[in-house]
VMD Tcl script that builds the backbone (N, CA, C; Angstrom):
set m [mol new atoms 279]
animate dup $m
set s [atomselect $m all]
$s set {name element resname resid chain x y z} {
  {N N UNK 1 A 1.370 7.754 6.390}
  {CA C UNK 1 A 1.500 6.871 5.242}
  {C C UNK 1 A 0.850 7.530 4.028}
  {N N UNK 2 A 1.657 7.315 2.874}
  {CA C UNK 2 A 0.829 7.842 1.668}
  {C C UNK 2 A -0.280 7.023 1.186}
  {N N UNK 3 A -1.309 7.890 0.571}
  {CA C UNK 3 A -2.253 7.240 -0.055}
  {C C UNK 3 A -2.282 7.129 -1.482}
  {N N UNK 4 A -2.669 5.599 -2.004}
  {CA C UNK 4 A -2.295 4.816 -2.805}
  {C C UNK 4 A -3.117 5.447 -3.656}
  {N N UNK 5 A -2.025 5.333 -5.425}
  {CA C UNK 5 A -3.173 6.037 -6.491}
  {C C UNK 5 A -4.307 5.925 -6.221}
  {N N UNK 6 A -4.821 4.807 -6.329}
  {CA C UNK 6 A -6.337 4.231 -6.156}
  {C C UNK 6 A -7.423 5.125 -5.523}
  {N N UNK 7 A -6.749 5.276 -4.097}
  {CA C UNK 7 A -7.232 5.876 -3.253}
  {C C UNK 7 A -7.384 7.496 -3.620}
  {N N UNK 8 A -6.168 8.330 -4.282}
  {CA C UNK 8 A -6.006 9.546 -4.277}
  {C C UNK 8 A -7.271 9.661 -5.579}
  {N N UNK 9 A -6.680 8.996 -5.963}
  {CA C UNK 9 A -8.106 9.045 -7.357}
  {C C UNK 9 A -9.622 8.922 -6.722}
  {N N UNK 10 A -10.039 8.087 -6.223}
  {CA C UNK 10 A -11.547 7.802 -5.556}
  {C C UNK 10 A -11.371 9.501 -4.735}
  {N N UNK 11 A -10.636 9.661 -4.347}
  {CA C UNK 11 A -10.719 11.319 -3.328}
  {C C UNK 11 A -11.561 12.463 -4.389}
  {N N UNK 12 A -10.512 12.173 -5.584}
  {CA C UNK 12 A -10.798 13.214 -6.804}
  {C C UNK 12 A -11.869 12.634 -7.238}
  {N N UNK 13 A -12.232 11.973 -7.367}
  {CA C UNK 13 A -13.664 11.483 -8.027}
  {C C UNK 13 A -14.591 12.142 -7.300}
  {N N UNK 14 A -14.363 11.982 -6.144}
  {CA C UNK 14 A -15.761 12.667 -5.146}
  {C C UNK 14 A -15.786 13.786 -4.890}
  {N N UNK 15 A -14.317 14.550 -4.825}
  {CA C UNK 15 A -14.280 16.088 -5.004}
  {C C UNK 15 A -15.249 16.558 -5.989}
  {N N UNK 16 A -14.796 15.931 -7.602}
  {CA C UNK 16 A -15.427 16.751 -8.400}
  {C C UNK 16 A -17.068 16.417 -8.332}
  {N N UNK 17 A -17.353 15.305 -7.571}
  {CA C UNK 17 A -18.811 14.868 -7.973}
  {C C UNK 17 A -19.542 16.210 -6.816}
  {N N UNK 18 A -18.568 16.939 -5.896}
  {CA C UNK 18 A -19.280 17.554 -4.946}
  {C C UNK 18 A -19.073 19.030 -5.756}
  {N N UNK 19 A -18.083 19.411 -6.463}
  {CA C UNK 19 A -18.126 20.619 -7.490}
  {C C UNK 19 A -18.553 20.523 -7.903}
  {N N UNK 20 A -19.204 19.690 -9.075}
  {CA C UNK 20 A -20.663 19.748 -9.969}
  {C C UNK 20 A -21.797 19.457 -9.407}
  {N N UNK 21 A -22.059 19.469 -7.894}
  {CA C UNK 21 A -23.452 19.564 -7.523}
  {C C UNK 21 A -23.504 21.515 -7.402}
  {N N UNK 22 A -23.031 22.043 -7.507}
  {CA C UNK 22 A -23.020 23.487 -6.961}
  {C C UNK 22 A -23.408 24.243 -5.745}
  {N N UNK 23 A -23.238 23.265 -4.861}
  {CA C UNK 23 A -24.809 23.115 -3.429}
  {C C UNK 23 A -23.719 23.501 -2.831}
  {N N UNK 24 A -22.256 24.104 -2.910}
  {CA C UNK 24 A -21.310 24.859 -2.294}
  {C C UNK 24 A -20.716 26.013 -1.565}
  {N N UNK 25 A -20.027 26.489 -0.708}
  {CA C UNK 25 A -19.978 28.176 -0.362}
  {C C UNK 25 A -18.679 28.335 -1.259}
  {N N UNK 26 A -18.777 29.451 -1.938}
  {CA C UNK 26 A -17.575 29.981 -2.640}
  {C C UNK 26 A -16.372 29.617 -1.932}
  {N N UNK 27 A -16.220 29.655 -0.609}
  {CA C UNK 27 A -14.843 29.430 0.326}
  {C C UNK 27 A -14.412 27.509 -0.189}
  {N N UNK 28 A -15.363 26.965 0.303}
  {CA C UNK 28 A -15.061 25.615 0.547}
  {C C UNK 28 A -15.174 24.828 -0.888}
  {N N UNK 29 A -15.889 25.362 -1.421}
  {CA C UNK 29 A -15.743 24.843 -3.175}
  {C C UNK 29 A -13.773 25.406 -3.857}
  {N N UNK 30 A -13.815 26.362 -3.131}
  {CA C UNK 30 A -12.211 26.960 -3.512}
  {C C UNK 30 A -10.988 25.896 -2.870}
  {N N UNK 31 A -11.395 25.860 -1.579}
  {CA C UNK 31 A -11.075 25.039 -0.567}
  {C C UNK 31 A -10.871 23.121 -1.256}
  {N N UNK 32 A -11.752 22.987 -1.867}
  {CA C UNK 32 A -12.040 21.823 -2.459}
  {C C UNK 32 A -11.287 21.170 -4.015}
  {N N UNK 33 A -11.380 22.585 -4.623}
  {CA C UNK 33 A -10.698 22.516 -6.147}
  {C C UNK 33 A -9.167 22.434 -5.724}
  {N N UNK 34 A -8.420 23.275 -4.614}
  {CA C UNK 34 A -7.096 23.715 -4.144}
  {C C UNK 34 A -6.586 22.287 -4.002}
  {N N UNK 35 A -7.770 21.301 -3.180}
  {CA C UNK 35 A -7.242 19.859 -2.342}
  {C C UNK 35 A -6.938 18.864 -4.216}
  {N N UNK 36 A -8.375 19.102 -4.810}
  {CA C UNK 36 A -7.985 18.714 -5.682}
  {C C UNK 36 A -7.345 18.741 -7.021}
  {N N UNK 37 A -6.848 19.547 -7.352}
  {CA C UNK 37 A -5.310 19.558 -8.361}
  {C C UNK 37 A -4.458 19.307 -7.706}
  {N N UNK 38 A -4.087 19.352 -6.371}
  {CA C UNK 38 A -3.007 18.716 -5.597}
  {C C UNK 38 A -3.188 17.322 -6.119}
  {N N UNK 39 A -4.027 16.915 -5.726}
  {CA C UNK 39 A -4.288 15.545 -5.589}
  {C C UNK 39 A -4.170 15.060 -7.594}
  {N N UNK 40 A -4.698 15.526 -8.386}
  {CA C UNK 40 A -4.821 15.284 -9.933}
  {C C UNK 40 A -3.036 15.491 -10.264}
  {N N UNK 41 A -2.571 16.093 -9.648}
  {CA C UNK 41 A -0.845 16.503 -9.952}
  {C C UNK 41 A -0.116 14.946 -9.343}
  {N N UNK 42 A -0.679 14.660 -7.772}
  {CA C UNK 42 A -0.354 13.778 -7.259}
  {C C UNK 42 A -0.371 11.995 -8.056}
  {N N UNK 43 A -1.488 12.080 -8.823}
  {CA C UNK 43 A -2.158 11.188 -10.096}
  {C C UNK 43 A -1.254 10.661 -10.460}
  {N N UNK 44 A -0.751 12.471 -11.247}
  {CA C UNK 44 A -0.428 12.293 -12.524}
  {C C UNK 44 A 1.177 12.074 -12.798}
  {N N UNK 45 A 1.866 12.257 -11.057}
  {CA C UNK 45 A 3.132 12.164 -10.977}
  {C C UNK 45 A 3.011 10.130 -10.592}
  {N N UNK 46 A 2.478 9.716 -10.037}
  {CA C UNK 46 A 2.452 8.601 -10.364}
  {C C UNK 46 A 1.886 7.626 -11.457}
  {N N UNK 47 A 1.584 8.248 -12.252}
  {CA C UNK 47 A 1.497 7.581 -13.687}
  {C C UNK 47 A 2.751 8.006 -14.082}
  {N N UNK 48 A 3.354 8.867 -14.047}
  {CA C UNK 48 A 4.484 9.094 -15.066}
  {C C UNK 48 A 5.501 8.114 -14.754}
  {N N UNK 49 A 5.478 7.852 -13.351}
  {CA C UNK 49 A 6.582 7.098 -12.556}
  {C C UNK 49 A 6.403 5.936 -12.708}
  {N N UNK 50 A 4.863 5.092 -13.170}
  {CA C UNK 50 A 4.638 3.900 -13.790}
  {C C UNK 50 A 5.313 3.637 -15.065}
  {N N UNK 51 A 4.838 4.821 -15.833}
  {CA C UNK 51 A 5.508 5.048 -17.273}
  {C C UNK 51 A 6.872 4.564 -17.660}
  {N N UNK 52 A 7.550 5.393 -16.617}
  {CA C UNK 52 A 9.116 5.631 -16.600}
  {C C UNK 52 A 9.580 3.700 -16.060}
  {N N UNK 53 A 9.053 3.084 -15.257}
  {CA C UNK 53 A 9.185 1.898 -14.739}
  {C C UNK 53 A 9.194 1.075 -15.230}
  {N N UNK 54 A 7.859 1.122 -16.184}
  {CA C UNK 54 A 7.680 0.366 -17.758}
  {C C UNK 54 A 8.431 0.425 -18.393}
  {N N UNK 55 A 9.275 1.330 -19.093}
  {CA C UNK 55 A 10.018 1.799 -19.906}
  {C C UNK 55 A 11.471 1.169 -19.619}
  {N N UNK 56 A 11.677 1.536 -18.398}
  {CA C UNK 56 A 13.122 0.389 -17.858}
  {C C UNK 56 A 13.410 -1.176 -18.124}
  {N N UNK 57 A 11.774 -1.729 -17.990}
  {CA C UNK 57 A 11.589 -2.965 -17.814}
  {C C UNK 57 A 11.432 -3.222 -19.002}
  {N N UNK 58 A 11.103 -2.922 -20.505}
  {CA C UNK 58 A 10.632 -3.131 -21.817}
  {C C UNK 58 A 12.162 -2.568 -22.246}
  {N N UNK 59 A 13.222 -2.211 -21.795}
  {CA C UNK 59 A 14.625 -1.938 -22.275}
  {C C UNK 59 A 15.331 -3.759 -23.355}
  {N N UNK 60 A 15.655 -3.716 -24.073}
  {CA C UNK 60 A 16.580 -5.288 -24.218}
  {C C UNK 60 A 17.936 -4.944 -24.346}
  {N N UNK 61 A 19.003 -6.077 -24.021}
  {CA C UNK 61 A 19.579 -6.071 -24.137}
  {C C UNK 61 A 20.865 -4.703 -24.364}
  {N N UNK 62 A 20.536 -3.928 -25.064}
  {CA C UNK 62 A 21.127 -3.120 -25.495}
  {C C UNK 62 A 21.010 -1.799 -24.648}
  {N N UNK 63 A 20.147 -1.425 -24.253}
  {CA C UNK 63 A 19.154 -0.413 -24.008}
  {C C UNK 63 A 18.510 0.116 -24.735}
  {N N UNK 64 A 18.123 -0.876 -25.378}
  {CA C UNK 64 A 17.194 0.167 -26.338}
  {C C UNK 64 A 15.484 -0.095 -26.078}
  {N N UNK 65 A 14.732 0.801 -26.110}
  {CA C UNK 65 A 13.315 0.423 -25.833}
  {C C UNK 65 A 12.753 -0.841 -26.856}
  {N N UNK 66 A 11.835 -1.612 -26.333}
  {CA C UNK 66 A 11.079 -2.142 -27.412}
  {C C UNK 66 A 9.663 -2.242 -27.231}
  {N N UNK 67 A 9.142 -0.923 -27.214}
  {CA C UNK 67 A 7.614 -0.483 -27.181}
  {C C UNK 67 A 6.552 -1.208 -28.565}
  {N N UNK 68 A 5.597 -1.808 -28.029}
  {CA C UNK 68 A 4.921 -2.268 -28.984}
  {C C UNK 68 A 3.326 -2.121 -28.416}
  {N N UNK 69 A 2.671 -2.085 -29.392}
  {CA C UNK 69 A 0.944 -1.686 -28.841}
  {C C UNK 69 A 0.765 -3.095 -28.201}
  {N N UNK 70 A -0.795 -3.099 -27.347}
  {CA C UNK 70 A -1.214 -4.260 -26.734}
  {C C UNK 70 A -2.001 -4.868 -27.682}
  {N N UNK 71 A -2.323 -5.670 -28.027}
  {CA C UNK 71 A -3.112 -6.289 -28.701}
  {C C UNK 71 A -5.144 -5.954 -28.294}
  {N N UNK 72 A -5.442 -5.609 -29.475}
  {CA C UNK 72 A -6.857 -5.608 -29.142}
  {C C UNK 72 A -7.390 -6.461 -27.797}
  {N N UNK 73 A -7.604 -7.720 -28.161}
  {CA C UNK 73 A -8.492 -7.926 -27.215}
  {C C UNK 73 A -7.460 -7.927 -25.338}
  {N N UNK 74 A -6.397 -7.478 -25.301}
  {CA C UNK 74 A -5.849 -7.486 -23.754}
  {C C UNK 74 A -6.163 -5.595 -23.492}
  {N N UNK 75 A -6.943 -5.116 -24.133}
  {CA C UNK 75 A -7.585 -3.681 -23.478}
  {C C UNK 75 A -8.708 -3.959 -22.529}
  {N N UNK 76 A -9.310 -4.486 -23.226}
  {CA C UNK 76 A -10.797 -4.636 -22.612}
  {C C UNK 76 A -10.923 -5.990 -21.884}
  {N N UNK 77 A -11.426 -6.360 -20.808}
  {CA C UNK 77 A -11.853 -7.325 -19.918}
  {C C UNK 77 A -12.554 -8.475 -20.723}
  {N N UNK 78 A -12.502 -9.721 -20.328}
  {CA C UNK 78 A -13.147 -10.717 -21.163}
  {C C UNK 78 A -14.325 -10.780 -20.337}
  {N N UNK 79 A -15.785 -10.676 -20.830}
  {CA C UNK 79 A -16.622 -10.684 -19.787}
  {C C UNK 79 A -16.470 -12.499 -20.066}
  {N N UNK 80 A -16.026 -13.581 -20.760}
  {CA C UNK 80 A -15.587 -14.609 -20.413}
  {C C UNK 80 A -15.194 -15.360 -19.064}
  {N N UNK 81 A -13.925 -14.673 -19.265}
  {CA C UNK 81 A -13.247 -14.531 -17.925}
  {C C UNK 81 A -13.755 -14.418 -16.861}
  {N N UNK 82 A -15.000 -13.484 -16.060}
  {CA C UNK 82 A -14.989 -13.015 -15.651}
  {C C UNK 82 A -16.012 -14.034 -14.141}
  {N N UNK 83 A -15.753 -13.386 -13.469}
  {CA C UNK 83 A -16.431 -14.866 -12.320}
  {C C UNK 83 A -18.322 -14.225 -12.408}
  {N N UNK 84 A -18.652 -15.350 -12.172}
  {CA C UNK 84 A -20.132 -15.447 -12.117}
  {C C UNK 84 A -20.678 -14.348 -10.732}
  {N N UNK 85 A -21.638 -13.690 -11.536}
  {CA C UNK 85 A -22.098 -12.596 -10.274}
  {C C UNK 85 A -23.198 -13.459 -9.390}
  {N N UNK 86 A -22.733 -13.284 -7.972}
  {CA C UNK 86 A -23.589 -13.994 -7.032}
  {C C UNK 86 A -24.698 -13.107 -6.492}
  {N N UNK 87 A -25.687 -13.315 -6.193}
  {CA C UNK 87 A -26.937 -12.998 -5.674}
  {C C UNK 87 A -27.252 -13.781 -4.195}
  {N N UNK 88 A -27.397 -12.870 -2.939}
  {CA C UNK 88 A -27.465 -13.006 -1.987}
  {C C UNK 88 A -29.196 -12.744 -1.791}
  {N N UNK 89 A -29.763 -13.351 -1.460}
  {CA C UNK 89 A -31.494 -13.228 -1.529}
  {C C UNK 89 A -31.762 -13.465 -0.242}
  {N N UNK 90 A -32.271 -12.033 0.470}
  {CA C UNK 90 A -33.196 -12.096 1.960}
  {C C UNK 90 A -34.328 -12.013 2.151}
  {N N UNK 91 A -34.487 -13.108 2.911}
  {CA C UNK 91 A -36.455 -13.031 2.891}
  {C C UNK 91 A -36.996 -13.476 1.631}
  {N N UNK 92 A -38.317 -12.907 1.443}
  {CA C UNK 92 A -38.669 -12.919 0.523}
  {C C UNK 92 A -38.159 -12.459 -1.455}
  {N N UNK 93 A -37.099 -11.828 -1.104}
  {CA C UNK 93 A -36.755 -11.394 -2.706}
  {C C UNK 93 A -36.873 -12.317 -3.449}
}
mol reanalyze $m
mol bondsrecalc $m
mol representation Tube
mol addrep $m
């Protein structure tokens, strides 16, 4: 089964967090960069394919695109919105 952007991304995240420790052998740091541009190509072919999906679906009538920016505040998260952070307390804390 393939692994889901999400996932291929968290891979690359930790690749590079283990290339910038430098605590590496030349082989397996090589070994490591090789896994990951596979994987950053793998990314980046599914963003494009989001792109392209979007683009179908924002078509009207005609075919013609009708691309428009998002509005300021639908970028960023409403910390409004957002559910109350719970605190689990053992023992004494």
């Amino acid at each position: 089964m393939e692994k889901t952007f999400e996932a291929s991304l968290a891979e690359l995240e930790k690749i590079v967090a283990q290339l910038e420790s430098g605590d590496l052998p030349l082989e397996e740091s090589l070994k490591l960069f090789e896994t990951g541009v596979k994987l950053s190509r793998v990314c980046r072919e599914r963003l494009t394919e989001a792109e392209r999906r979007i683009e179908v679906l924002m078509k009207d009538g005609n075919g013609n695109l009708s691309l428009s920016d998002l509005p300021p505040d639908s970028r960023t998260p409403s910390t409004e919105a957002a559910a109350p952070i719970k605190r689990i307390v053992f023992g004494d804390d």
